[in-house]
N, C-alpha and C positions, 0 to 999 in steps of 0.2 A: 550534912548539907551538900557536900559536895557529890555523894553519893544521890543525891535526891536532885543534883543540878543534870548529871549525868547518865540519870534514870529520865531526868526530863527531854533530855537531850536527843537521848535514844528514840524517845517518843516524838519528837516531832519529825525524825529522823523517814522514822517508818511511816507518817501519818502522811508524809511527803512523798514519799517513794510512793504508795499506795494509792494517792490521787496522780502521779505522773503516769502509772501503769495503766488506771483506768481512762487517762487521757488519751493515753496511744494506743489503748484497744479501741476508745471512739472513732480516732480518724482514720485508722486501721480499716475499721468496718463500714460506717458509714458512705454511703453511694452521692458525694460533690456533686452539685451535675456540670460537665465539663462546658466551658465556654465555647463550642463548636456544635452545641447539640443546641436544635432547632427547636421554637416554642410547640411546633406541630409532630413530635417524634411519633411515631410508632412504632411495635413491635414488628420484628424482621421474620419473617415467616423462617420455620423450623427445616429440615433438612427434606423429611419426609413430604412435607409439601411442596418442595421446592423440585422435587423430581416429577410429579403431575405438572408445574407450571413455567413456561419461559418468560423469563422478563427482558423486554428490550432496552438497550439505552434511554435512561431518562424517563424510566417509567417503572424501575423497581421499590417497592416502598424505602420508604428513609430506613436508616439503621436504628437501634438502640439498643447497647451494649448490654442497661439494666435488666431489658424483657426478651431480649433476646432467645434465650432456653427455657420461659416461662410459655409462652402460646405458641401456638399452632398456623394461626395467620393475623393479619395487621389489618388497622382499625382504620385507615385512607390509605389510597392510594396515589402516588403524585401522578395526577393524569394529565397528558395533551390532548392538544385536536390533533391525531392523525390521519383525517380523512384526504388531505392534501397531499400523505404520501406517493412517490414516485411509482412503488410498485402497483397504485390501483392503474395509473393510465399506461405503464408498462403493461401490463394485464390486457388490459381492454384493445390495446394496438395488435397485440400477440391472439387474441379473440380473433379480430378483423380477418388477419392473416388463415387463422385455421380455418375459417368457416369459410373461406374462400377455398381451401385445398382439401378441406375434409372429405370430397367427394372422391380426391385422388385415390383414397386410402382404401375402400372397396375395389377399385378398378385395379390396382397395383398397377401402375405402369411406369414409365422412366424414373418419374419423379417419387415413387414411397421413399427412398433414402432420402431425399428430402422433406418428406412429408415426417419421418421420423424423427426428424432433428430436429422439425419444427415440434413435436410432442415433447421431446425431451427438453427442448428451453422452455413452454408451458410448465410442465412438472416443475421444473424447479423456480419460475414465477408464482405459481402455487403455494409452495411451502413458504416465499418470502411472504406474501401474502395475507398465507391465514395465520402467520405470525400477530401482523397488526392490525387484522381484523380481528382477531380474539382479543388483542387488546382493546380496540375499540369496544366490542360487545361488554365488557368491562365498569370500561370509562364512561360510554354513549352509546347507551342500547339500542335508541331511535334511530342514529346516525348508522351502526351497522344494519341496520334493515332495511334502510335506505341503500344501502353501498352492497347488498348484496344481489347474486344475479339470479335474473329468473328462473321459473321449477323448468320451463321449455328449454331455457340455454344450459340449466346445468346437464338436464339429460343425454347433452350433444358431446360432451367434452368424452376424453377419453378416459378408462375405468380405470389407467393407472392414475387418475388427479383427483379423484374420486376422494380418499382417505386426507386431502389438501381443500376440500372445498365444504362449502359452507351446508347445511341440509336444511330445509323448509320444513317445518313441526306446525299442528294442528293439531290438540286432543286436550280434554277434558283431565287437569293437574291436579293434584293434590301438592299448597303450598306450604313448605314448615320455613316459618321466618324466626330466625334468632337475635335475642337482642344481643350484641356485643361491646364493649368498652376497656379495652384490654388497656390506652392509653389514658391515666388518671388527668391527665388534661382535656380529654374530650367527655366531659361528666354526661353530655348528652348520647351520647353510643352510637353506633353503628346497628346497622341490620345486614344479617346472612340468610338468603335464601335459598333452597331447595326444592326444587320441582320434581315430584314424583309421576312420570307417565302412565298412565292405562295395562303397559306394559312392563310396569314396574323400572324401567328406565330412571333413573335418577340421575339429574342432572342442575349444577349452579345456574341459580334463576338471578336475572338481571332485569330490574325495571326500571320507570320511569314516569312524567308524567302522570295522569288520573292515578296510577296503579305506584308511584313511588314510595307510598307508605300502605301496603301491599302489608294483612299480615296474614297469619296463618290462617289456610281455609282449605276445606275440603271443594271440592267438584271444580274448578275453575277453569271456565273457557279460556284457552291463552295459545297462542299463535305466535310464531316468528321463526329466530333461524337459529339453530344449534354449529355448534365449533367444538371440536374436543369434548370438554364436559361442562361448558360454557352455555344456557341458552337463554340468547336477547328476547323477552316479553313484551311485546306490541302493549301499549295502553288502553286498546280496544278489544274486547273480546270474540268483535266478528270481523270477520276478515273477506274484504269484499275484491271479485274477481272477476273476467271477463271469460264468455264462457260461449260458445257455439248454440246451445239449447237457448240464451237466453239471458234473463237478471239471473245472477247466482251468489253467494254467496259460501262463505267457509265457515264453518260453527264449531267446535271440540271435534274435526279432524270430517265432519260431514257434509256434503254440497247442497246447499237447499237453494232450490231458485223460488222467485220470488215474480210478481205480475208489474208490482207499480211501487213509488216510492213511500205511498200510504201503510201501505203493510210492513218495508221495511221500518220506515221510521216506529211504529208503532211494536213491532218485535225488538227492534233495538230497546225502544224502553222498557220493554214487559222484562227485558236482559239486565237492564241498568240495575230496574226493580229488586229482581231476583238476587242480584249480590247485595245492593244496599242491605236490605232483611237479614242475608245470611253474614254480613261483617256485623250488623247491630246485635243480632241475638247470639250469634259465633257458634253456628252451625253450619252443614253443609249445605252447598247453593242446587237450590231445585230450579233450573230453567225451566223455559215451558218445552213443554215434547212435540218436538217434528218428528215425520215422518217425512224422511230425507226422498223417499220417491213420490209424494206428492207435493212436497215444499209450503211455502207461508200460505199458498192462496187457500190449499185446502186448509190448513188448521185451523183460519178464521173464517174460512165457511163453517168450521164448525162449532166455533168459540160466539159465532154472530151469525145471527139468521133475519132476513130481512123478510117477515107478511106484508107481504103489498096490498092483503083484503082489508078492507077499510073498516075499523072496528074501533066503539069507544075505549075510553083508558080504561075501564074494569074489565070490558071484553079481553082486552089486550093483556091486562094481568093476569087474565084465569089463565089468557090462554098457555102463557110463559111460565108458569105456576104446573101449568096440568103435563109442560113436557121438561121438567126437573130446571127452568131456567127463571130470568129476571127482564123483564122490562131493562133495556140497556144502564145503567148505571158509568156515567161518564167522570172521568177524574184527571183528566189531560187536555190542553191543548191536540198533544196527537192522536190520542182517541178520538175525540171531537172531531179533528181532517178524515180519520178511518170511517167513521160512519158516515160524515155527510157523503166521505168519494161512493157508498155503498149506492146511494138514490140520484148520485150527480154520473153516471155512468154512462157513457153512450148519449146523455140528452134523453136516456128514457123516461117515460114519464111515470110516476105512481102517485096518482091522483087522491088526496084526501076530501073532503068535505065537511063545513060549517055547517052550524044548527040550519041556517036556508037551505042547506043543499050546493051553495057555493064551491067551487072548487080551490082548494088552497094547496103551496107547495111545503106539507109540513108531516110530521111523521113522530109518531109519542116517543117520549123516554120517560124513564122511570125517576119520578119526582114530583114529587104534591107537597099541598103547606092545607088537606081537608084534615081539623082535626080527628077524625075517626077513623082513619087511612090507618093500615097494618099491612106485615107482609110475610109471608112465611118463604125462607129460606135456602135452597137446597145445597147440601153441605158432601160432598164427595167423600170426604173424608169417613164421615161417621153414614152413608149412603143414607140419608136422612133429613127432613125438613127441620127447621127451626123457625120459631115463631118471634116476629119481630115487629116489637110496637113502637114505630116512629116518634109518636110524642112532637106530632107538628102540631102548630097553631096557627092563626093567618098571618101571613105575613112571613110565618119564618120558617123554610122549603126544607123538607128532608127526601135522602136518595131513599130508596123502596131497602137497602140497607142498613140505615139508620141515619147516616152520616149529613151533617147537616152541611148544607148547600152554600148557603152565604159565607160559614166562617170556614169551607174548602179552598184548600192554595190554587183550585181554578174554578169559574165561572164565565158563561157566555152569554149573560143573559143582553139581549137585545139594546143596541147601543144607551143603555145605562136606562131605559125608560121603562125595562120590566124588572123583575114582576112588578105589575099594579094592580092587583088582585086585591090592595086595601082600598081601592074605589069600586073595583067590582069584586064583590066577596065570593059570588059564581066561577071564577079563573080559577081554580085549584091543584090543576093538572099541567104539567110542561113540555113544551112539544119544542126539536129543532124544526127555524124554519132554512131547508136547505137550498132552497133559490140564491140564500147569500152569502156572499163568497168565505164568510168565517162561520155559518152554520150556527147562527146565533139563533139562544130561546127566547119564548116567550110562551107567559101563563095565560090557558084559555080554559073554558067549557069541557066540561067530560063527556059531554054527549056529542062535540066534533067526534068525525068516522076518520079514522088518519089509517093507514101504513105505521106499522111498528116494529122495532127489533131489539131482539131476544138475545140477552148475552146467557154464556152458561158459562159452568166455573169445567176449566178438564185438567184432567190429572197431569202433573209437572213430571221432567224427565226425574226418573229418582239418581243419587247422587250416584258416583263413581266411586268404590274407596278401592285401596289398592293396597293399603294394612296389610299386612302378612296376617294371618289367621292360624292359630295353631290346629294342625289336624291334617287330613292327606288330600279332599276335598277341593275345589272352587265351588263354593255352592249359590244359585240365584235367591237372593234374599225376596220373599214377596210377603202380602197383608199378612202373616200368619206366623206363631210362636211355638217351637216345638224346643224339650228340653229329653238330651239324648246321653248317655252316663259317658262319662268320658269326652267329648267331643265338645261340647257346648263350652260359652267360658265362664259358667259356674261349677261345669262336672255333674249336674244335678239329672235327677231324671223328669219325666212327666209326660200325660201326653200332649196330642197333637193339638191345637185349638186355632180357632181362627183368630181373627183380629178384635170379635167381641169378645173372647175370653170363651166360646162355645164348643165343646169335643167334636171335633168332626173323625172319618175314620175310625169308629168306635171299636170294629173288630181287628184294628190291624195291632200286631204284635210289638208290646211294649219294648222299649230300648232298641227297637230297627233303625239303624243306618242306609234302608236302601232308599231309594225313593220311593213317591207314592203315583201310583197310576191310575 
């Protein structure tokens, strides 16, 4: 018994020891979290980062001891408003000063040893500087592009403040946005972006506004100012400027001017367009293609063609039909201003005519509610007509398109009293009337002689990629499919075809990497 009290003895002995060990390996290991650490912690960027980045007083992220050694960089940062810093109006007084003396500095005379002193306290106004302008860019991307100084004033400064001052960027990005959440209290993450340039330039993209949730996307118009490896992205992708020639404007690094506020508004949308499409299907963004030495007027002289010969609505389809285009097809408020400004011009007149012979101030577009109206196509892509059967009925309008009229997110029809084509069942065709100051329709007669204009679809700019490619090449990608052994990124061979899949080049030699002439 006693043996068996002492054998028991021993056991609880051990059974005790054995739960106090594993009690002190829990608190041993377990991470308390200390009552100094803040509900909003983040991880402390790693060493390696910390040599690319300066943090200034009151602006370096929080510590946390636990993630410390686990990321790379931290998930918020504690930001100010710095733009009230001392060294911007320090800065700007020391401007004043130089551009008063900068003339001395060609001339060399009494005064250069002054003039030098004055560069060398700029220089190091500079470097305080674009300390906390890079933090800004940062913290408030909008606010440094604001704070930053003109492309005219930077060019004046001297080339040692140069490597201290801010650069103006314009070009067509490729953006990789990462989700990040390295702080398990921020369940909702962070985003890191990178901006790739044209130039293969790779640089931290900072945005804002429209563009704050900004994700990954090929070709993107982006404009602002670069710091270090820092660069603040404007929320607008065109960047509008004052210019000696004229209207002008900045677009993915190109000057396009422009005639009147019709065109722009109306490219900025075609612009707007073009990303919406390429964020919803997350592909790359095809703007429309300028030709930067003619600018907006010519592209939509050639996207829109205004006949002022006065021709029924079928006249006016054949005729828009027989030169690869459409009877205008309107889907905007700002389209609608672009084509009324087309006949409100000057006060010039393009005279239409009712069934009497009356003159009216009105001009067709493409849209009828005749049920036996069709429309064929023309399709740029597949260089090709397609045939399109409206499926109107009276009363209920389709564009020459398909697209039906009434349930479109825009409509002008004439202050609410057209169409009334269900009392006259002869109204079948729609014309704007441009005498009124919003270019509102209304459904008439097919055999009114109007002025009409012709939209055509033209080829968008193709995208920008900036990918690394394996191979020794930069090659220009066009309509056409060629597979070369080695080279290609399947390795496969084949020949040369077009874009319908058809041999072109039939005698040129299989597996050539040269080009074709």
């Amino acid at each position: 018994m006693f043996r068996n009290s002492q054998k028991n003895s021993v056991s609880v002995l051990f059974a005790t020891g054995t739960v106090l060990a594993a009690l002190w390996v829990f608190l041993s290991f377990y991470p308390f979290k200390k009552e100094n650490e803040s509900k909003n912690i983040s991880p402390t960027p790693t060493a390696d980062y910390q040599e690319n980045t300066e943090f200034l007083d009151g602006i370096s992220p929080v510590s946390s001891e636990k993630y410390s050694n686990s990321f790379k960089e931290w998930c918020q940062i504690d930001y100010r408003d710095l733009s009230k810093d001392a060294v911007f109006s320090e800065f700007a007084n020391w401007l004043k000063q130089f551009q008063l003396h900068s003339l001395d500095l060609e001339k060399k005379d009494s005064g250069h040893q002054e003039i030098q002193a004055l560069v060398s306290r700029g220089e190091q106004l500079a470097l305080r500087r674009s300390k906390v302008l890079q933090r800004i860019i940062r913290g408030d991307p909008r606010k440094a592009i604001q704070l930053a100084l003109a492309p005219q004033v930077l060019k004046t400064l001297p080339s040692s403040m140069e490597k201290h001052m801010e650069e103006w960027k314009s070009d067509f990005v490729d953006i990789k946005a990462m989700h990040v959440c390295y702080d398990p209290e921020h369940l909702g993450g962070y985003m890191n972006r990178h901006a790739t340039l044209e130039d293969g330039t790779k640089l931290r993209a900072w945005v804002y506004g429209k563009r704050r949730n900004l994700p990954s996307i090929q070709g993107l118009s982006a404009w602002g100012i670069s710091l270090g490896n820092d660069f603040a992205i404007s929320d607008h992708p065109i960047q509008k400027m004052e210019s000696d020639l004229g209207n002008q404007i900045i677009f993915g690094g190109k000057k396009i001017l422009y005639s009147n506020v019709e065109e722009l508004n109306l490219f900025m949308e075609e612009v707007s367009r073009a990303e919406q499409q390429a964020f919803f299907r997350q592909i790359p963004i095809r703007y429309p293609k300028i030709a930067t030495s003619s600018g907006l007027t010519d592209y939509y002289d050639r996207k829109y063609a205004l006949v002022p010969t006065p021709s029924t609505w079928q006249e006016a389809k054949s005729a828009a039909q027989e030169n690869n285009g459409t009877l205008v097809i309107i889907d905007s408020a700002v389209e609608n201003s672009f084509i009324r400004s087309l006949l409100d011009v000057d006060q010039v007149n393009y005279p239409g005519f009712d069934e009497s012979g009356n003159q009216v101030d009105l001009v067709w577009v493409g849209a009828s509610d005749y049920e036996d109206e069709n429309n064929s196509f023309y399709e740029i892509e597949t260089n090709a007509s397609r045939f399109i059967e409206l499926n109107a009925t009276e009363g209920d309008w389709k564009w020459l398109d398909g697209t039906d009229v009434n349930s479109s997110s825009y409509k002008n029809w004439f202050n609410n009293q057209e169409p009334n084509s269900t009392s006259n069942v002869n109204q079948d065709y729609a014309a704007m009337n441009w005498s009124t100051s919003d270019g509102s329709w209304v459904d008439i007669n097919g055999s009114y002689r109007l002025p009409f204009v012709i939209e055509y679809q033209l080829e968008d700019e193709p995208s920008q990629s900036t990918t690394t490619i394996d191979g020794f090449r930069k090659v220009l990608v066009i309509p056409a499919r060629f597979e070369d052994e080695g080279y290609d990124y399947s390795g496969s061979t084949g020949p040369l075809v077009n874009e319908f899949g058809e041999i072109i080049y039939e005698n040129l030699q299989k597996n050539s990497y040269e080009p074709v002439s």
